[in-house]
N, CA and C atoms as an extended XYZ file, in Angstrom:
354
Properties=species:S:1:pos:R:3:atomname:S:1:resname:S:1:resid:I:1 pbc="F F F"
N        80.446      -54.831       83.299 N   UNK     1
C        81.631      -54.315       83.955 CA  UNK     1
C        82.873      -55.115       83.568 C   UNK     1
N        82.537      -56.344       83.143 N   UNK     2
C        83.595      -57.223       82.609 CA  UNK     2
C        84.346      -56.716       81.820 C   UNK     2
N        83.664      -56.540       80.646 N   UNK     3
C        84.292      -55.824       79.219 CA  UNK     3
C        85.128      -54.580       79.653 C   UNK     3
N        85.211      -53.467       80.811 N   UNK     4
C        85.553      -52.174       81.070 CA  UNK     4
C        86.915      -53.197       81.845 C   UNK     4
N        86.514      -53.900       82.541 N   UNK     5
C        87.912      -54.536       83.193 CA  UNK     5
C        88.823      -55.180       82.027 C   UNK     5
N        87.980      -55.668       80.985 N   UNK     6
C        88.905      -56.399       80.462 CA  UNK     6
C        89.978      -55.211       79.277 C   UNK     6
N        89.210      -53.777       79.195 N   UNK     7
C        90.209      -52.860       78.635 CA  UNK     7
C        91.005      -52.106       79.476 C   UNK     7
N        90.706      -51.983       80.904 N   UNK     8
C        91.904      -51.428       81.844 CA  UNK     8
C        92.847      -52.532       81.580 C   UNK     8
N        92.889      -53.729       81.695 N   UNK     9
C        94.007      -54.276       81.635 CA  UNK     9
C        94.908      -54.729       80.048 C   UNK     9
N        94.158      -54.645       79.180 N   UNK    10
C        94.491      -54.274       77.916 CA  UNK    10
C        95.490      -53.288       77.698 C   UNK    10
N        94.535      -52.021       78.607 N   UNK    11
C        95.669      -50.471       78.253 CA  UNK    11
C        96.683      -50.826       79.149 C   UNK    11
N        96.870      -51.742       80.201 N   UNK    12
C        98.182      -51.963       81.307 CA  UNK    12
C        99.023      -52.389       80.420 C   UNK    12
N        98.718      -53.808       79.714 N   UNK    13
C        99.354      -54.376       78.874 CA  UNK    13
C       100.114      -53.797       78.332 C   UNK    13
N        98.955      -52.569       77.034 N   UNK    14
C       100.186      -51.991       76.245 CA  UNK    14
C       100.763      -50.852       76.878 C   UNK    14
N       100.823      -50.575       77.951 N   UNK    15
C       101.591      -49.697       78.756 CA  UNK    15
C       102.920      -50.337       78.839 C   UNK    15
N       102.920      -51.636       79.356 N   UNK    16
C       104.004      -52.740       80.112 CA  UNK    16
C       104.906      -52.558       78.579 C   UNK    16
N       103.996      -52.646       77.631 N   UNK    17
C       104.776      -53.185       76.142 CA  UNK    17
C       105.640      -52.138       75.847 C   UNK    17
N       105.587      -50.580       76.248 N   UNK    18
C       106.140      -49.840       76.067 CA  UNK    18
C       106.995      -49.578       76.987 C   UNK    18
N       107.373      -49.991       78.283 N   UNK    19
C       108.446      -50.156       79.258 CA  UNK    19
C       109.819      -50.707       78.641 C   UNK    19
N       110.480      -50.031       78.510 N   UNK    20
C       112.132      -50.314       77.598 CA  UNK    20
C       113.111      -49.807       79.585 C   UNK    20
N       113.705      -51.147       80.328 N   UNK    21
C       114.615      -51.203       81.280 CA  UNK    21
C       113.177      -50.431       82.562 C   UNK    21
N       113.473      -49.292       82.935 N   UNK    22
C       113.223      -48.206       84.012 CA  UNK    22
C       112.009      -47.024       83.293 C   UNK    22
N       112.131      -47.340       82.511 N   UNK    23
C       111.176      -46.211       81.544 CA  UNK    23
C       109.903      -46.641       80.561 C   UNK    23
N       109.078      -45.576       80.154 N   UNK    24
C       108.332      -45.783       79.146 CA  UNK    24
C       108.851      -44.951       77.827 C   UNK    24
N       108.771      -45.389       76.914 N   UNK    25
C       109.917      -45.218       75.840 CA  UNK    25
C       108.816      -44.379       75.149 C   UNK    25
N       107.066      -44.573       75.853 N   UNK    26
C       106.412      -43.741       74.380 CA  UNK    26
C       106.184      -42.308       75.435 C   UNK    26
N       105.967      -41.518       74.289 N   UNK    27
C       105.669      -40.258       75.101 CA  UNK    27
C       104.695      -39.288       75.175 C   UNK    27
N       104.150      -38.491       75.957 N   UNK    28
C       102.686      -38.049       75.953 CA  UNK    28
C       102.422      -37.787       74.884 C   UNK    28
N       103.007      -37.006       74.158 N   UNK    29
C       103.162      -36.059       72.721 CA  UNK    29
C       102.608      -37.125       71.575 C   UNK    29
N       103.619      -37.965       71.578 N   UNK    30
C       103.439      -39.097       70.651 CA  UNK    30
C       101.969      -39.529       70.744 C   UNK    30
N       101.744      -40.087       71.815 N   UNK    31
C        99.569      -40.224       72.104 CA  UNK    31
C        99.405      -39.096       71.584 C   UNK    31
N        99.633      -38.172       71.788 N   UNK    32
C        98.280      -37.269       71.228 CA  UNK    32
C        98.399      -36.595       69.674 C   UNK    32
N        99.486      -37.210       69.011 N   UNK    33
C        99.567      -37.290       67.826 CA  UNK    33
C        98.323      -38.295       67.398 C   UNK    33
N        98.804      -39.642       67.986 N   UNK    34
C        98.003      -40.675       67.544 CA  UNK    34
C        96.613      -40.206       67.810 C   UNK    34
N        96.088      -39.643       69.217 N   UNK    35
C        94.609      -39.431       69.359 CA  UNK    35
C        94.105      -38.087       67.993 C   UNK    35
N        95.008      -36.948       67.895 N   UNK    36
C        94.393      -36.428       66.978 CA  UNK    36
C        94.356      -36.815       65.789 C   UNK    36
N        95.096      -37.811       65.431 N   UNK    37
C        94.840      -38.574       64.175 CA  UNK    37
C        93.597      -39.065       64.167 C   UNK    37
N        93.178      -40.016       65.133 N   UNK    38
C        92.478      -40.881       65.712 CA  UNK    38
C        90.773      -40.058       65.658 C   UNK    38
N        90.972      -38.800       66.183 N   UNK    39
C        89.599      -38.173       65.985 CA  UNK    39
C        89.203      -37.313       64.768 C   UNK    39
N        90.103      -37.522       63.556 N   UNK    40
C        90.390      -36.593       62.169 CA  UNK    40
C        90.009      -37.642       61.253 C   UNK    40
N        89.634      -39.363       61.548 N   UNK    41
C        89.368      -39.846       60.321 CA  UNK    41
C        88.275      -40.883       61.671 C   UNK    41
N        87.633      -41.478       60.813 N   UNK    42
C        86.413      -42.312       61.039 CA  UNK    42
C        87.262      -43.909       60.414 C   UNK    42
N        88.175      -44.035       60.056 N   UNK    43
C        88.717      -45.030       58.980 CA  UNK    43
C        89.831      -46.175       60.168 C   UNK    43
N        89.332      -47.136       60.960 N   UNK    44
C        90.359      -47.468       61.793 CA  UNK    44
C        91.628      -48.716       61.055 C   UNK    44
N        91.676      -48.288       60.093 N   UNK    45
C        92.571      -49.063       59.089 CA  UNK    45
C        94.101      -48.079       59.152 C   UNK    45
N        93.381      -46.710       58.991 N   UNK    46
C        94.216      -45.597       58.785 CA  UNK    46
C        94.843      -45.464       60.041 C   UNK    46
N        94.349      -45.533       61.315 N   UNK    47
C        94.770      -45.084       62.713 CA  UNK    47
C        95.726      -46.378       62.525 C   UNK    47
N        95.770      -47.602       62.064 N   UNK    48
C        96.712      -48.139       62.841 CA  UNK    48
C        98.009      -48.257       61.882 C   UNK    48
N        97.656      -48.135       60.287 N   UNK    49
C        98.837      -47.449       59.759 CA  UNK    49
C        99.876      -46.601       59.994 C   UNK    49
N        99.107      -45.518       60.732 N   UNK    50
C        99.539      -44.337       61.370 CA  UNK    50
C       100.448      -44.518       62.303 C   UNK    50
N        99.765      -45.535       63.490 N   UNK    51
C       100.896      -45.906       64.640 CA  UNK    51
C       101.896      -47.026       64.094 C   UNK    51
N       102.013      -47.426       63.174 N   UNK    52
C       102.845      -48.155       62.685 CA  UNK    52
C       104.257      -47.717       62.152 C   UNK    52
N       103.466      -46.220       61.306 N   UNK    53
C       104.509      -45.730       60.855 CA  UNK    53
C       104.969      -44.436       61.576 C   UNK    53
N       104.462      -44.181       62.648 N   UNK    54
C       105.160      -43.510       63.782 CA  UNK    54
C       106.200      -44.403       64.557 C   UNK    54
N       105.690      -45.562       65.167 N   UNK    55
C       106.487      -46.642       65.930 CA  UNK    55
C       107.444      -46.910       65.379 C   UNK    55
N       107.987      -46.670       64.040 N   UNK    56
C       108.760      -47.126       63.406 CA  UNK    56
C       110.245      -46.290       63.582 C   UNK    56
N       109.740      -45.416       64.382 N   UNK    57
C       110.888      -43.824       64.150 CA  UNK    57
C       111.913      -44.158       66.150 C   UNK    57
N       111.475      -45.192       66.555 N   UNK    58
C       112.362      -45.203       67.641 CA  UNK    58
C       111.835      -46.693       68.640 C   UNK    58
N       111.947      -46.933       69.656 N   UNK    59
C       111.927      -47.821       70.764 CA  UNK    59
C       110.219      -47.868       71.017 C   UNK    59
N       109.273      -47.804       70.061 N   UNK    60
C       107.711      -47.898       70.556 CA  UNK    60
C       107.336      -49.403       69.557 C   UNK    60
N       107.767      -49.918       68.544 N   UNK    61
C       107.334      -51.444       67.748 CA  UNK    61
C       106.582      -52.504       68.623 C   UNK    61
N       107.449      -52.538       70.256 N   UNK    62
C       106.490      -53.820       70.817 CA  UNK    62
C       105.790      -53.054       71.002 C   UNK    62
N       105.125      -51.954       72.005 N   UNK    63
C       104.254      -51.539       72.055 CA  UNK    63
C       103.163      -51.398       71.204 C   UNK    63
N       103.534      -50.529       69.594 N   UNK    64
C       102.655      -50.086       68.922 CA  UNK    64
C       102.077      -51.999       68.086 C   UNK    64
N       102.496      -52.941       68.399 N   UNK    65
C       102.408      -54.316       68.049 CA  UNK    65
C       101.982      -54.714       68.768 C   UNK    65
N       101.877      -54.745       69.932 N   UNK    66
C       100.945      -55.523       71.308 CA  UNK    66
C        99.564      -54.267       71.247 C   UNK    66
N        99.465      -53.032       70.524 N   UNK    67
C        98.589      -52.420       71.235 CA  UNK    67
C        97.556      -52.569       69.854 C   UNK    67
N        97.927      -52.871       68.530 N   UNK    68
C        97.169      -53.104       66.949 CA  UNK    68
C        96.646      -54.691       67.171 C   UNK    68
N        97.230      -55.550       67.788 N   UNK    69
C        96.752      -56.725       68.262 CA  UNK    69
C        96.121      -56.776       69.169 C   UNK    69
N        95.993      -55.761       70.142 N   UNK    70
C        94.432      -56.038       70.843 CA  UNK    70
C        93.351      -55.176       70.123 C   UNK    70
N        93.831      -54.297       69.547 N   UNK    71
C        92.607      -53.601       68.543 CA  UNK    71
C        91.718      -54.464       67.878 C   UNK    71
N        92.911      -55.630       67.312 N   UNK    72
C        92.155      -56.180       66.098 CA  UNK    72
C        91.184      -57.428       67.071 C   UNK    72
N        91.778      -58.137       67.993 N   UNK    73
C        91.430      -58.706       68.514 CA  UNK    73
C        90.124      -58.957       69.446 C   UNK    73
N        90.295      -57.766       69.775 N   UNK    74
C        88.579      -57.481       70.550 CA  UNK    74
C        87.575      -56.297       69.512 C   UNK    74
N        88.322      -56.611       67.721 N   UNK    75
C        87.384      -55.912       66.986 CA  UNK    75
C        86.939      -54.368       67.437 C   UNK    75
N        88.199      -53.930       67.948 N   UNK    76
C        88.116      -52.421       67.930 CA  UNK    76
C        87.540      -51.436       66.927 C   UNK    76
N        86.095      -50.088       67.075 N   UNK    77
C        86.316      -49.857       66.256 CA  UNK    77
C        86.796      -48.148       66.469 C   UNK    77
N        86.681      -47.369       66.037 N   UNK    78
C        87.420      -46.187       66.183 CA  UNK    78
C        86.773      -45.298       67.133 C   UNK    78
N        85.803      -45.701       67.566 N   UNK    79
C        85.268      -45.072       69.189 CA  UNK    79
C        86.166      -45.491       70.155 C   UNK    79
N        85.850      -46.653       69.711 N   UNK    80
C        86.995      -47.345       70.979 CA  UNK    80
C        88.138      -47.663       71.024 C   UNK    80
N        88.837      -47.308       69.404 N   UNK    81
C        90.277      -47.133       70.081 CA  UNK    81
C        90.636      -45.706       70.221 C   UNK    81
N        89.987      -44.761       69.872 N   UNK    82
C        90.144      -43.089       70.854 CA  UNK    82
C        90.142      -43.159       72.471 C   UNK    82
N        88.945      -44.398       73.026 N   UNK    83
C        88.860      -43.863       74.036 CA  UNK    83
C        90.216      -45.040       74.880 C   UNK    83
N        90.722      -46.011       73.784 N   UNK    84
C        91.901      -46.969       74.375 CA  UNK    84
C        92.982      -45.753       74.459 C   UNK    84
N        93.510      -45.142       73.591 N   UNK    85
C        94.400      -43.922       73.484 CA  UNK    85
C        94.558      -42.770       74.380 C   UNK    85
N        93.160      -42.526       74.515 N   UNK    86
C        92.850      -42.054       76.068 CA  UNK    86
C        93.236      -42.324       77.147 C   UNK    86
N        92.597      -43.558       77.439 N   UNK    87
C        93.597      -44.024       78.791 CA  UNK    87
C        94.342      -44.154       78.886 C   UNK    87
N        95.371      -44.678       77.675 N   UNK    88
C        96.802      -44.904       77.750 CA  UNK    88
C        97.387      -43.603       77.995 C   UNK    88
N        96.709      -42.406       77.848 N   UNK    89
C        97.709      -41.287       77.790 CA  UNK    89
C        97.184      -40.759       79.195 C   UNK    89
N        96.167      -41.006       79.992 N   UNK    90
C        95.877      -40.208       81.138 CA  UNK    90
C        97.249      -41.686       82.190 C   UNK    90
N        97.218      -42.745       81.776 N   UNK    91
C        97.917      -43.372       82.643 CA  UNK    91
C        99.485      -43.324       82.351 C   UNK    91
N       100.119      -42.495       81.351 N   UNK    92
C       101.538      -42.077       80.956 CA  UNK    92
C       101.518      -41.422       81.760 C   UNK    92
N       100.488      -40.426       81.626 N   UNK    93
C       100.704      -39.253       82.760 CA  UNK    93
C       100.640      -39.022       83.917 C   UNK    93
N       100.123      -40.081       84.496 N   UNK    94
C       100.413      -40.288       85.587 CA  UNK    94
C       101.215      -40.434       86.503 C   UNK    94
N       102.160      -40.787       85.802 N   UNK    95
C       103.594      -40.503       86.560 CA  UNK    95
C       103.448      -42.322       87.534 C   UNK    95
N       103.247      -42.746       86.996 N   UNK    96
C       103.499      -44.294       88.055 CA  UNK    96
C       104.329      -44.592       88.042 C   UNK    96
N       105.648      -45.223       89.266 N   UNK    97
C       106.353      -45.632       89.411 CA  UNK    97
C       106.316      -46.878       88.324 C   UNK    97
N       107.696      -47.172       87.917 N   UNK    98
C       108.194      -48.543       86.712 CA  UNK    98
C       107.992      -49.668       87.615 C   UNK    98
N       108.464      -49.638       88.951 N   UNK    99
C       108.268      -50.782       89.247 CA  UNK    99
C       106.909      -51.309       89.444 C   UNK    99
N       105.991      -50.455       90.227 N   UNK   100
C       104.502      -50.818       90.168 CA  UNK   100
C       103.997      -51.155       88.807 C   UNK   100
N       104.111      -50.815       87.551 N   UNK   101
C       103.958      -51.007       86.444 CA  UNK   101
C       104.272      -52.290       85.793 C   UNK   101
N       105.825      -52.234       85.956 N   UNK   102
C       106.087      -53.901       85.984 CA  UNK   102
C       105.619      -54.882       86.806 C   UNK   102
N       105.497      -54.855       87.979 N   UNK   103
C       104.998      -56.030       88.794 CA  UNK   103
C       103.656      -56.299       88.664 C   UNK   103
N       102.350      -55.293       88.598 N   UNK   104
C       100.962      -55.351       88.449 CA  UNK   104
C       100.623      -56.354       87.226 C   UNK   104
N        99.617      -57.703       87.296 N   UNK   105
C        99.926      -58.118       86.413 CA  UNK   105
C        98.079      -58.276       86.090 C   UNK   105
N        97.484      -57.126       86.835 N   UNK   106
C        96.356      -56.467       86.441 CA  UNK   106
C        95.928      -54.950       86.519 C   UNK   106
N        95.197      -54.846       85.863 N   UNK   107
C        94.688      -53.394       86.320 CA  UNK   107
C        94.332      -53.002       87.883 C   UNK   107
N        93.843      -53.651       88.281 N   UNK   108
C        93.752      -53.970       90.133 CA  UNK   108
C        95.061      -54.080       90.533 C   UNK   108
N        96.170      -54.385       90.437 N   UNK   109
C        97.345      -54.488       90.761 CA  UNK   109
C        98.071      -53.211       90.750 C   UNK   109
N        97.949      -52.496       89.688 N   UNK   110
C        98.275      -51.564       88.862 CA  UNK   110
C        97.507      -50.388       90.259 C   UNK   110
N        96.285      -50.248       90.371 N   UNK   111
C        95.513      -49.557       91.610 CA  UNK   111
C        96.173      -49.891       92.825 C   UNK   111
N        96.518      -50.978       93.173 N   UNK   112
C        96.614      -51.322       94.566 CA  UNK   112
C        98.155      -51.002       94.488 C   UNK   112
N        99.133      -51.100       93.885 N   UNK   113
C       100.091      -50.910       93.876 CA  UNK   113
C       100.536      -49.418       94.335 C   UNK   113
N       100.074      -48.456       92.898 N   UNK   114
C        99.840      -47.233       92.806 CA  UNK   114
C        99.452      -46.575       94.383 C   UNK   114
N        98.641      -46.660       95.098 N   UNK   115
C        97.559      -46.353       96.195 CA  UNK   115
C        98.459      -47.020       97.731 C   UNK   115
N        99.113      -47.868       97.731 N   UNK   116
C       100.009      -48.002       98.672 CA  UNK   116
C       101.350      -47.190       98.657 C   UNK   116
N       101.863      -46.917       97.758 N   UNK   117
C       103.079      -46.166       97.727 CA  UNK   117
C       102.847      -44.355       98.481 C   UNK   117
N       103.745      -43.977       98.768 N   UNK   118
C       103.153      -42.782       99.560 CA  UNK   118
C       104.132      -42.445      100.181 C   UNK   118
């Protein structure tokens, strides 16, 4: 259960990384560019080329740079960064308040935060 905690807060991370002031600067669309890339090649060299040279087109660099550095880091391989892409895009969509986002400085935070507001 460790390892599953330690990628909810991974995907918080690069959530946080993509927070530019009040906002998230990346956008659903944009994930699911990256995920259908992501499920069209087996090659995770290519997926992160890809977000590199997407990130490059506006306000996503820390993000798409905090989110290729935990790839590489916990030896991501392309199962698992589909299903990192995943979450990141079910938790865009979520609609969470910026400030809960910013202040949570875990995935549990991120829940408890979320779940009190009302």
């Amino acid at each position: 259960m460790e390892q599953k905690e330690t990628l909810y807060d991974d995907v918080l991370r690069v959530l946080k990384a993509f927070q530019v002031n009040d906002y998230i600067a990346l956008s659903s669309s944009q994930i699911n560019q990256w995920l259908e890339f992501a499920f069209n090649t087996d090659d995770k060299n290519l997926i992160c080329i890809f977000i590199m040279r997407q990130a490059a087109r506006g306000n996503l660099l820390n993000g798409a740079r905090k989110m290729i550095q935990i790839f590489e880091s916990n030896k991501m391989e392309v199962q698992d960064i589909r299903e990192f892409l995943g979450l990141l895009k079910w938790l865009l969509e979520s609609k969470i308040d910026s400030n809960v986002i910013k202040s949570a400085k875990s995935f549990q935070d991120l829940i408890a935060g979320y779940s009190s507001r009302g």
